[in-house]
C-alpha positions as a Python dict, from the first residue, in 0.01 Angstrom:
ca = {
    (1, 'X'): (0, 0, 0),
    (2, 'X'): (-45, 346, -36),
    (3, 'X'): (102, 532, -303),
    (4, 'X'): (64, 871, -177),
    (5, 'X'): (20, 1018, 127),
    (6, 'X'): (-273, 1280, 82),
    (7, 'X'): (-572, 1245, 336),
    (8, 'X'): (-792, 1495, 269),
    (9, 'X'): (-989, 1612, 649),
    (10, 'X'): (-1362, 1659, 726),
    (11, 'X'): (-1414, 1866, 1044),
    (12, 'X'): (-1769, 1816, 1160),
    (13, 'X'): (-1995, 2043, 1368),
    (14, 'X'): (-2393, 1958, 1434),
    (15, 'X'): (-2337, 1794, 1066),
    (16, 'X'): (-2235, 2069, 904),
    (17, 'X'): (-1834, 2074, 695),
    (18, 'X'): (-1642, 2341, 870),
    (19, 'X'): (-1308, 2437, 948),
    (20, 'X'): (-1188, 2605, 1262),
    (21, 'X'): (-890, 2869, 1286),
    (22, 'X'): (-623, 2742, 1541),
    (23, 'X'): (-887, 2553, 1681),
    (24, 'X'): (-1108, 2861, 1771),
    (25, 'X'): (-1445, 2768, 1778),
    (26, 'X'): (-1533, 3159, 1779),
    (27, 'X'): (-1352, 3144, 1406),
    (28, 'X'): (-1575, 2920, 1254),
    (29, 'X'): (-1587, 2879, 844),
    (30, 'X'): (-1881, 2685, 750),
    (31, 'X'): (-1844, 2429, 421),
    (32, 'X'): (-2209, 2325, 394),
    (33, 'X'): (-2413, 2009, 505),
    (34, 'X'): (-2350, 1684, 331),
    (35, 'X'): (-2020, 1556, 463),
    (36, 'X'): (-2113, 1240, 263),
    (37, 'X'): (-2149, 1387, -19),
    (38, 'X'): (-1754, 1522, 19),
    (39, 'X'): (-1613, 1177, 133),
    (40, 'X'): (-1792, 988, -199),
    (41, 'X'): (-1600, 1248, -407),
    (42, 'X'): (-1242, 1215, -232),
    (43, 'X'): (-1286, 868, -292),
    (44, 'X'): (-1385, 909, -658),
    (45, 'X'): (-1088, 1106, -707),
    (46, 'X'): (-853, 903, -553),
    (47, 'X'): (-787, 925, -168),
    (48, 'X'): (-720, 657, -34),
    (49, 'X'): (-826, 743, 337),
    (50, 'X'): (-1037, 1007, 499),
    (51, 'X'): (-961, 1222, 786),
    (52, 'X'): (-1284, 1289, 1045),
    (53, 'X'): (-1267, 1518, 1302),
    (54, 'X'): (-1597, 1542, 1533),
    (55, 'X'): (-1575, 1897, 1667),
    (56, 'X'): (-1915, 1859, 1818),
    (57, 'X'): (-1828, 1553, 1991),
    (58, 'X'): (-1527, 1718, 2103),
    (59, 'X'): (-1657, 2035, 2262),
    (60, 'X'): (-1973, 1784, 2419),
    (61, 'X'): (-1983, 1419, 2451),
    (62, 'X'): (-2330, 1401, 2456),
    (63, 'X'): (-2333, 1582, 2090),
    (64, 'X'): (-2125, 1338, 1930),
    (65, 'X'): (-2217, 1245, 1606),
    (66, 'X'): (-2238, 901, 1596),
    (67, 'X'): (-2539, 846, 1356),
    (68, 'X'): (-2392, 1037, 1113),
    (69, 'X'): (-2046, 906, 1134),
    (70, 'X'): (-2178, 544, 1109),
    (71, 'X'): (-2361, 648, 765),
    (72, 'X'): (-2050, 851, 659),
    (73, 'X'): (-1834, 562, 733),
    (74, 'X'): (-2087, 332, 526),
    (75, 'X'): (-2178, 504, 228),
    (76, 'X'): (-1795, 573, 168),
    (77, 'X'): (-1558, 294, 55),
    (78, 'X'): (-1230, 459, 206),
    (79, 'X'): (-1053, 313, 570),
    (80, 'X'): (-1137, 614, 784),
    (81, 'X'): (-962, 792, 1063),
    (82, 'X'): (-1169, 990, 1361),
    (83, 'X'): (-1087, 1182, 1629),
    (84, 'X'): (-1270, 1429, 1862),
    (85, 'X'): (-1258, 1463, 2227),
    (86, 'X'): (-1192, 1072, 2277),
    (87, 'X'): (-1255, 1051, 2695),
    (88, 'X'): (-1315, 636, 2719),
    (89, 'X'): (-1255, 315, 2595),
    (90, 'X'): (-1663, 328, 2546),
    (91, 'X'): (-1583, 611, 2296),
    (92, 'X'): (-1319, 371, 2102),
    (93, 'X'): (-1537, 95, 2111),
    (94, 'X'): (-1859, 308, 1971),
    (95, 'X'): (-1621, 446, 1657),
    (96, 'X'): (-1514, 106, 1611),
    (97, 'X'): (-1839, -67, 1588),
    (98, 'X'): (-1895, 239, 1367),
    (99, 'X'): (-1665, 115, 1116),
    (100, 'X'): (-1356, 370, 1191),
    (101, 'X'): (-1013, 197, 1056),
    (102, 'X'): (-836, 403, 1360),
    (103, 'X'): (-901, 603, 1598),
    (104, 'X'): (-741, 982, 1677),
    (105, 'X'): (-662, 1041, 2037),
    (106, 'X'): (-574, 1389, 2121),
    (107, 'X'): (-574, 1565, 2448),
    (108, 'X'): (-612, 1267, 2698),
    (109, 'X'): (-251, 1122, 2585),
    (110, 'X'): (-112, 1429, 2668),
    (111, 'X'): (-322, 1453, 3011),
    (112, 'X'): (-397, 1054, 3099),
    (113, 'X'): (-88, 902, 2955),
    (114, 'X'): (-120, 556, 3142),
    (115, 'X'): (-491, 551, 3025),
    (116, 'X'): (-350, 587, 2680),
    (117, 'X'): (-107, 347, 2703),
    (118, 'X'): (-345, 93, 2828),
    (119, 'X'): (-561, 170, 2566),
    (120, 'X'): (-267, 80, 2312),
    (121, 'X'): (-204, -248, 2515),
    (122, 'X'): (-564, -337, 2454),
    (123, 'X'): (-679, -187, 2100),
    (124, 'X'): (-291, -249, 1967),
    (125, 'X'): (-108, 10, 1764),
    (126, 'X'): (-208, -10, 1462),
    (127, 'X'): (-568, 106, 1587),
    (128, 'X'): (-478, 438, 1765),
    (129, 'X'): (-296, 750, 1592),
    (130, 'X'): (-174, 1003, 1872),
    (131, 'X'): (-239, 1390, 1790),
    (132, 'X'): (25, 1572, 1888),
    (133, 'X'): (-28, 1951, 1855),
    (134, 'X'): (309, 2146, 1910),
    (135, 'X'): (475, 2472, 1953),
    (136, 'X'): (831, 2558, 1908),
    (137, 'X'): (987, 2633, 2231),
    (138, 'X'): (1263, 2899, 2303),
    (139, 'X'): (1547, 2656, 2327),
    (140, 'X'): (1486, 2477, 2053),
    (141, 'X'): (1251, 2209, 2159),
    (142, 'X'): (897, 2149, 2084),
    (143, 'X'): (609, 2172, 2389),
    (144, 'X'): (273, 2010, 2380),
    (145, 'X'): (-15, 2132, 2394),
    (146, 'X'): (-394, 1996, 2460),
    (147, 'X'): (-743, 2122, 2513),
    (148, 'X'): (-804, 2324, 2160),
    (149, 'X'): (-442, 2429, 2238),
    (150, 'X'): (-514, 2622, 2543),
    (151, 'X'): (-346, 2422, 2827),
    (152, 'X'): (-4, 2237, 2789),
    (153, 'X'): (361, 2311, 2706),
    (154, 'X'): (524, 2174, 2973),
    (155, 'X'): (635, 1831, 2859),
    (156, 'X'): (848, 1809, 2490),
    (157, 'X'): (758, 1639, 2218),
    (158, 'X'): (1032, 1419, 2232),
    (159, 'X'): (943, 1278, 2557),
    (160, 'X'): (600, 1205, 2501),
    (161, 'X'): (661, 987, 2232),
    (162, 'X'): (942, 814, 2428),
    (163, 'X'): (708, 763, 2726),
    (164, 'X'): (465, 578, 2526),
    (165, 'X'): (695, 361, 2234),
    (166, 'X'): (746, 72, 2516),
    (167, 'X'): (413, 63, 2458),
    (168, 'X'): (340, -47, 2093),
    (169, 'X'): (306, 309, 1985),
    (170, 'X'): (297, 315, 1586),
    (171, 'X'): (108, 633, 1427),
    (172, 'X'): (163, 1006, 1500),
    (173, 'X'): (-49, 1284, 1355),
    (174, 'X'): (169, 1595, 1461),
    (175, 'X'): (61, 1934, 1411),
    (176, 'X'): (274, 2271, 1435),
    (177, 'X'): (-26, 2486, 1575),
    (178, 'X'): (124, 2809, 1460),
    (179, 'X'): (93, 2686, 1117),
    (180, 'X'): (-258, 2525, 1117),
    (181, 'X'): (-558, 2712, 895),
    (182, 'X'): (-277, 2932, 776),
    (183, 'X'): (-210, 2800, 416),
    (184, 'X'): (176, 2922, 469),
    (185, 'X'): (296, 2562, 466),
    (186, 'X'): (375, 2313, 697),
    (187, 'X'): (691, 2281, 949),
    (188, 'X'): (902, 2046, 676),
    (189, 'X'): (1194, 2044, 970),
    (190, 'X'): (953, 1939, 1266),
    (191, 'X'): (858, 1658, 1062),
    (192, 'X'): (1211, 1549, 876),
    (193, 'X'): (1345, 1575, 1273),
    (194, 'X'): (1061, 1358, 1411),
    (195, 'X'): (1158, 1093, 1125),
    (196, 'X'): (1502, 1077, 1224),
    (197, 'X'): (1470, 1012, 1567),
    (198, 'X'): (1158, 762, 1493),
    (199, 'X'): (1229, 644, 1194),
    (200, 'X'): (969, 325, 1301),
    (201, 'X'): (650, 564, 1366),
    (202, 'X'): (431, 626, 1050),
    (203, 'X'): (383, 966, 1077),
    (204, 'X'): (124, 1200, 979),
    (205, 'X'): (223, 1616, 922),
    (206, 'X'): (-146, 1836, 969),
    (207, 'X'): (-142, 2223, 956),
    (208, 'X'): (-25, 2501, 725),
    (209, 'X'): (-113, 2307, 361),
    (210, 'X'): (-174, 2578, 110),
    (211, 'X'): (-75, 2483, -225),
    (212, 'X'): (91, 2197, -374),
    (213, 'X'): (427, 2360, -366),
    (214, 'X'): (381, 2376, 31),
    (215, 'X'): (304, 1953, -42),
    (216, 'X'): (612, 1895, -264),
    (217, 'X'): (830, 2058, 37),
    (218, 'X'): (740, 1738, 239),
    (219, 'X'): (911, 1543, -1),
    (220, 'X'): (1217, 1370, 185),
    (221, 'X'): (1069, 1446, 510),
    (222, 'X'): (967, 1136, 580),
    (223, 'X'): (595, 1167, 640),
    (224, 'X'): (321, 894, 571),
    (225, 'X'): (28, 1096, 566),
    (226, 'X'): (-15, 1465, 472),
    (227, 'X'): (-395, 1603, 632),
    (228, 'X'): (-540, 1834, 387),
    (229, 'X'): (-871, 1990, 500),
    (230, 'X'): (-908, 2376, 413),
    (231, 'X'): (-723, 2402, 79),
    (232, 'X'): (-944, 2170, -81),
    (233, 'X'): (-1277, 2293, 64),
    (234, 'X'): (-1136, 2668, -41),
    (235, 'X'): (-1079, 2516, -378),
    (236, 'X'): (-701, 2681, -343),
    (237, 'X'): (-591, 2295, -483),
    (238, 'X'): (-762, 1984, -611),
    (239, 'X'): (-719, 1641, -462),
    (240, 'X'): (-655, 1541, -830),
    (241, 'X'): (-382, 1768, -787),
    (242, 'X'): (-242, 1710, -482),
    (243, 'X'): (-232, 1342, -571),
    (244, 'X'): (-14, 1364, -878),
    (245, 'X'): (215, 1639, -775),
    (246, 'X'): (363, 1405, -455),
    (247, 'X'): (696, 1286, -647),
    (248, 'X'): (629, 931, -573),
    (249, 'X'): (266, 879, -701),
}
């Protein structure tokens, strides 16, 4: 059992630690090349999961990283989470033989929702964490978006998750887009309203982390899993840090 929710985040690019404004490939900051390196020392310092995100994989299928995800996943003794441009059950199945614990599915369950909920039928929920990036609407609602954020915002939040619950849905990763790469802090009220309306998902907040005030905020919220990418590689906070400033660690 997990007694705090910190995860820090490796974004990956042709094997090299980066980190992507908004999801702008154009605003690239690079974090240098031994991602293994990085996971060995969240795990020495306590995290007890890791966060992968194959940007290469995402942008190209046929530049996904699986050789070095396999030896990433192996050399490090943490349960690890990976997304990346996820297009077929022959991606899941690849990750999974790879050793991933679950597996990050972004865009398609916004645009292939039965796929997705097949996919949950067959792989089960505890296997499969939907990415949800949002933006605040207008009147009050949040609107999804997909495809590095640049398609999307028709359908709510709200009824996304709805559509797929009958379906064994159990983890959310739900990003506010406008905060992520900022280091202003994350949406606290997206994520204490997503926990009282599900209060059965596990849900994990991504985006806007900045300091460990900007973590103690999330107290209360209701969150199981806080991403952390960016502060940590900037040095802004420590995992050591972040671990022992969460009020129930």
């Amino acid at each position: 059992m997990n007694t705090t929710p910190i995860i820090p985040a490796l974004d990956l690019i042709d094997g090299q630690i980066v980190r992507l404004y908004q999801g702008d490939y154009n605003r690239q900051t690079d974090y240098g090349a031994d991602p293994i390196a990085r996971a060995q020392q969240y795990a020495a310092e306590g995290a007890e999961r890791l966060h992968l995100v194959d940007l290469s994989g995402a942008r190209d299928p046929a530049a996904r990283q699986t050789a070095l995800i396999t030896h990433l996943i192996a050399a490090c003794p943490l349960p690890v989470q990976i997304g990346g441009g996820i297009r077929s059950s022959a991606d899941i199945d690849a990750l999974l033989t790879a050793g991933a614990a679950r597996i990050v599915i972004g865009s398609l369950a916004v645009k292939a929702p039965a796929t997705v909920q097949n996919w949950l039928a067959t792989y089960g929920g505890d296997r499969l964490i939907l990415a949800l990036d949002v933006h605040p609407g207008a009147d009050g609602h949040y609107y999804v978006a997909h495809n590095a954020w640049q398609e999307g915002g028709q359908q709510t939040l709200s009824d996304l998750i709805t559509a797929y619950q009958p379906h064994g849905l159990r983890h959310i990763l739900c990003t506010d887009i406008s905060r992520d790469g900022t280091l202003q802090g994350a949406n606290t009220a997206l994520y204490r309203e997503l926990h009282t309306a599900y209060p059965e998902l596990n849900i994990q907040a991504s985006g806007g982390i900045g300091s460990l005030d900007h973590i103690r905020a999330l107290d209360g919220s209701g969150v199981s899993g806080i991403i952390t990418g960016r502060a940590l590689l900037d040095g802004r906070i420590t995992l050591k840090e972040a671990l022992t400033c969460w009020p129930n660690a």
